[in-house]
N, C-alpha and C positions, 0 to 999 in steps of 0.2 A: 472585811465588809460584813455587815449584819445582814441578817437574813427573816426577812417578810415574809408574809404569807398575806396579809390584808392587802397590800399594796405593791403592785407584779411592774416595778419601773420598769425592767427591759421590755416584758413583755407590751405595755402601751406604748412606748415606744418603737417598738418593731411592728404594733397595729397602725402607728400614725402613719411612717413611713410605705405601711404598703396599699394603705387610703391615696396615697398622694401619687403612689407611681400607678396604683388603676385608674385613678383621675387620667393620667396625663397618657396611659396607653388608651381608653376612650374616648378622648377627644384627639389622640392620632387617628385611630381608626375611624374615628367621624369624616376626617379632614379626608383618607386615604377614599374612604364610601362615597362621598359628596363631590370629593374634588376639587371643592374650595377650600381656602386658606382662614377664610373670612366667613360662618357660618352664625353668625348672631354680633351683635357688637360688644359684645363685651371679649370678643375674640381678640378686636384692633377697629377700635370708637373711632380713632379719627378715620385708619384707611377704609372703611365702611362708609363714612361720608364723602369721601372722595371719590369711591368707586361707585357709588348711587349716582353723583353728579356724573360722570362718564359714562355709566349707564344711561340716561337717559340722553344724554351729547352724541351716541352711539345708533342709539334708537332715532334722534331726528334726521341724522346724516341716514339712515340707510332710509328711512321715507322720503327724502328728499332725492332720494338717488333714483329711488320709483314715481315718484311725482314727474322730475324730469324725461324718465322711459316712458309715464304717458303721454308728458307731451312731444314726446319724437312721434310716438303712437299718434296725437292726435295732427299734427303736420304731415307723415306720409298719408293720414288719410285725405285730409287737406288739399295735399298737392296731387292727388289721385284723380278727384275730382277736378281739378283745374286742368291735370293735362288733358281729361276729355273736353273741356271748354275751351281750351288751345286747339284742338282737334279740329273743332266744329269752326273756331274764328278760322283757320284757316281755309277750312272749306268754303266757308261765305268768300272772302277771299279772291276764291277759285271761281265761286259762281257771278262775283262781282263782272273780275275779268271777261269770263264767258260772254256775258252780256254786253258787256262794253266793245264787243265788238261787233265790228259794222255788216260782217255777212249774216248775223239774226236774223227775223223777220223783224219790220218795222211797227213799232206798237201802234203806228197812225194816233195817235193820242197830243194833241196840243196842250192838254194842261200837266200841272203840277204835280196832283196827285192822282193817282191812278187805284184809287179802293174804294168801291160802291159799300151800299147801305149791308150788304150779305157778305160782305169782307172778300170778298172773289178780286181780284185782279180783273180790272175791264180794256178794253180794247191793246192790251199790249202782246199782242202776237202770240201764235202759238209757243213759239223758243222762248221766250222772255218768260212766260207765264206760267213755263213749268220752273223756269230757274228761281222765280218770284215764289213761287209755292214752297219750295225746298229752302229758300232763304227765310221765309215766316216759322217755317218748321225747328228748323234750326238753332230762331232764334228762340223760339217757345221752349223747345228742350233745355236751351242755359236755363232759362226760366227758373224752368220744373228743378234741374239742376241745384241750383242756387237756393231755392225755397225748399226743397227736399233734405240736402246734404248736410248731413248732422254726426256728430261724433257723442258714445253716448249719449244722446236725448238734445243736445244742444249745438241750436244750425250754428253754421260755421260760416254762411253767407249772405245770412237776413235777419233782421232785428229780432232779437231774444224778446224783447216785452210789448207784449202786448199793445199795452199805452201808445208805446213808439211807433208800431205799424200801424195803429189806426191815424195818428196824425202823420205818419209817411203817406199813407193811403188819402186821405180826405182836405188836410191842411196844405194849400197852396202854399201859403207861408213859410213854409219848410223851403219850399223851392227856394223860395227869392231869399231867404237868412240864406241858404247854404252860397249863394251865389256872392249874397253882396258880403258874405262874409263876417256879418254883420249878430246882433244879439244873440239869444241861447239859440244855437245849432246843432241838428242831430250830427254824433259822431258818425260817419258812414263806414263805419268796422264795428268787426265783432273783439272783444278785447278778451283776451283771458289771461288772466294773470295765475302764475306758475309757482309756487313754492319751494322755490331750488337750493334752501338753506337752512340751519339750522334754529335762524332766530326771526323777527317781525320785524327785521329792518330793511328796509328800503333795496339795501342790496342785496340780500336774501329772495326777491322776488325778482321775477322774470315775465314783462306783457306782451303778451301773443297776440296782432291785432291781422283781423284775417277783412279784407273789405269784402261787402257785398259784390254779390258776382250778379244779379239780376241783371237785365240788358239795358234798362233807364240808368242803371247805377255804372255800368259799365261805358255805355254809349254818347251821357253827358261827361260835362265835364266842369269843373269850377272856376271859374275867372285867373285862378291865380295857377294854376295849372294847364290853363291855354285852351278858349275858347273852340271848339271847332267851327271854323269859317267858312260854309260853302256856301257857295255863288249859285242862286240861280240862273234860269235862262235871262229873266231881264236885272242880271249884275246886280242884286242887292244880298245886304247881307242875311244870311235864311238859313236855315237847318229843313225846311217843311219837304224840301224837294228831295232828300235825303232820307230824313228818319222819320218813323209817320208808326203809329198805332195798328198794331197787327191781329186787330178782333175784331169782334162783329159788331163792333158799338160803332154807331155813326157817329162822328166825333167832328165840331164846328172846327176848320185847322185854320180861320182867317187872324188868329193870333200869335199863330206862332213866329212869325218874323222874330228874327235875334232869340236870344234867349231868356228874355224875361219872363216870360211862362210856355214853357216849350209844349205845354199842351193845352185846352180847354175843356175843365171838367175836371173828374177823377181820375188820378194816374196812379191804379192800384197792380202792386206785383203780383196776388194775388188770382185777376184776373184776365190782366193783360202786361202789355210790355213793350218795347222796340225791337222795330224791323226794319230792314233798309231796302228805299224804294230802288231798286233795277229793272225794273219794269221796261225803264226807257235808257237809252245808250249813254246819254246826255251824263245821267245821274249815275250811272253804275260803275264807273272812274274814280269819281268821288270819293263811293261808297266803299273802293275798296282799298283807298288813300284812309280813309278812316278806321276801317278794318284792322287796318294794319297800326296802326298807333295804338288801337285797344289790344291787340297781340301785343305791340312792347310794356305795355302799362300790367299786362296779366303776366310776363315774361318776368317784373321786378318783382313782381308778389309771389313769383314762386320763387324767385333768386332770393329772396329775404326769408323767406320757409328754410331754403337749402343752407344758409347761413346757420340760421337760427337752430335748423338741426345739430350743424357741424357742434356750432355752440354748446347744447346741450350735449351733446355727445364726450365732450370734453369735461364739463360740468361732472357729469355721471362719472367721468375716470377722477375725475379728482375729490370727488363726495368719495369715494368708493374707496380713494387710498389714504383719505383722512380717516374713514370710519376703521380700516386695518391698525392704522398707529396708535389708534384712541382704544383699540379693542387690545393690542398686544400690551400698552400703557396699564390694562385694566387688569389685565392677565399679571402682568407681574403683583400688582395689590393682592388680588384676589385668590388667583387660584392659586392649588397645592402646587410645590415642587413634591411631585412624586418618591421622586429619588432620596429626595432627603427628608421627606415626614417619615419614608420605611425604614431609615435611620434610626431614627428619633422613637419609633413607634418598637422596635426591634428590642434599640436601650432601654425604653422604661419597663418593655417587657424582663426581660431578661431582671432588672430590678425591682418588678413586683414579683417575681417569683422567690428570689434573693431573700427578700421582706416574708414571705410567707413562710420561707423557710424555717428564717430565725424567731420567727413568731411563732414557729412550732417550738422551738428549741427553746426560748424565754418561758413558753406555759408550763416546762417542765421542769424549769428547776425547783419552784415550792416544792416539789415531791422529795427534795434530799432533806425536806424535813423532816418527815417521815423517821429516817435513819436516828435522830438526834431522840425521836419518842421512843424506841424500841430499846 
């Protein structure tokens, strides 16, 4: 073999090799520091794109897992408030019966209705008159209830817009569509629709429809859902002896037979609402044959809450264990095996030092020529 002195072959040669094993102990140690497999794409192009897409499969499944815990959050709040509305039906109920029975005092009252121009209860005895005052109360507090009850900023038992309460409030017409069933009618729930999936379809979403609980909204009812029928004293069909306006607004009631417009004027939730007349014996039977039908009807709306929880509750475990198999999926693309990059990271060590070695030993052989000058 000749012997160079311009051109050191072993020696760039034991430089290449030990460029290449610091390369490769570098980016173990990247991999050991980071913990990912996958730290730029030129790591591994494709599995980089594959583990982005599951990245972001991983991130909608766990929002969606919390969208659902709010709306479990916003149902027990829901049903919170309804069991105080179950509360107070039951007590009307209670005051019905009271009334309805015959050792009272006699309201000495021959007509219909029994509420003057100052909203007081007039001549129905002292017993009746206090039970009459606590059933208006009562029924004002669902009211309050209903108009108030809100989960973050948004009621839960009376029209979100605006637009829609003032034609609930002012528009007759509302009445008689909802009844006859008839052209565009306000929906009488509050809808909320739930995001319990990872994508924008149809079955991804989940509607929470929560009805108004106001006492007009509670206390009618829609044709196709079963009129309530009460009989006055002279047998026709009437609601007036019954259910009657619990404010101080004199209000004309010679229209209200049947229910074609079950009040005259404005029947705004706002400021007023329904209460049920017991004043007299006659009617406070009635009233609590009715009572009790709007206890079953607020009874389904909480059994469709307690549903709809179970539901979601389920939901949440199954978002929850898709989002584990999609993450352990992601883990194997992405992140280091520990154990075997300190392998890998050990070896190239061991072999950049090897190289540095011999790259000392290569710069020294020019020197034996030296030997051949002397």
């Amino acid at each position: 073999m000749g012997m160079k002195i311009r051109t050191n072959t072993a020696s760039i040669n034991a430089h290449r090799n030990l460029k290449k094993n610091d390369k490769k102990s570098a980016a173990s140690l990247e991999k050991l520091a980071s913990g990912y497999k996958i730290n730029r794409a030129g790591d591994d192009a494709s599995g980089l794109a594959i583990s982005e897409k599951m990245k972001a499969q991983i991130t909608a499944l766990g929002t969606a897992s919390n969208n659902c815990e709010d709306g479990i959050s916003l149902i027990q709040t829901a049903e919170g408030y309804m069991e105080e509305i179950h509360n107070m039906l039951n007590r009307m109920v209670e005051l019905s019966e009271k009334s309805a029975n015959g050792i009272l005092e006699d309201s000495g009252n021959t007509g219909c209705f029994a509420y003057g121009e100052s909203g007081g209860v007039q001549n129905a005895g002292t017993d009746r008159a206090a039970l009459q005052m606590e059933m208006d109360q009562l029924c004002a507090e669902i009211d309050r209830v209903a108009m108030t009850a809100n989960f973050n900023g948004n009621k839960l038992f009376f029209p979100q817009d605006e637009e829609i309460v003032d034609k609930y409030n002012n528009d007759m017409a509302w009445w008689n569509d909802w009844q006859t069933n008839s052209g565009d009618v306000i929906h009488p729930y509050n809808d909320f629709s739930l995001q319990i999936g990872e994508t924008s379809n149809k079955g991804d979403k989940l509607v929470l429809s929560l009805k108004f609980m106001t006492t007009d909204s509670l206390f009618f009812k829609r044709p196709d859902q079963g009129i309530y029928n009460i009989l006055s004293a002279d047998g026709t069909n009437t609601i007036r002896n019954t259910i009657l306006v619990s404010n101080t607004e004199e209000r004309d009631m010679t229209e209200l037979n049947g229910l074609t417009q079950p009040f005259k004027g404005t029947l705004s939730p706002h400021t007023c609402g329904c209460s049920f007349n017991i004043s007299d014996q006659s009617y406070a039977s009635k009233a609590a044959e009715v009572i009790r039908d709007v206890i079953d009807e607020v009874s389904m709306q909480r059994a469709q809450l307690g549903a709809m929880q179970n539901r979601l509750e389920y939901t949440v475990n199954n978002l929850d264990t898709a989002k584990e198999n999609i993450q352990t999926a992601n883990s194997r693309i992405r992140d280091t095996d520990m154990a075997k990059e300190m392998m890998s990271y050990t070896q190239n060590n061991v072999l950049a030092q090897a190289s540095q070695a011999m790259l000392a030993q290569a710069n020294a052989q020019p020197q034996n020529v030296l030997q051949l000058l002397q």
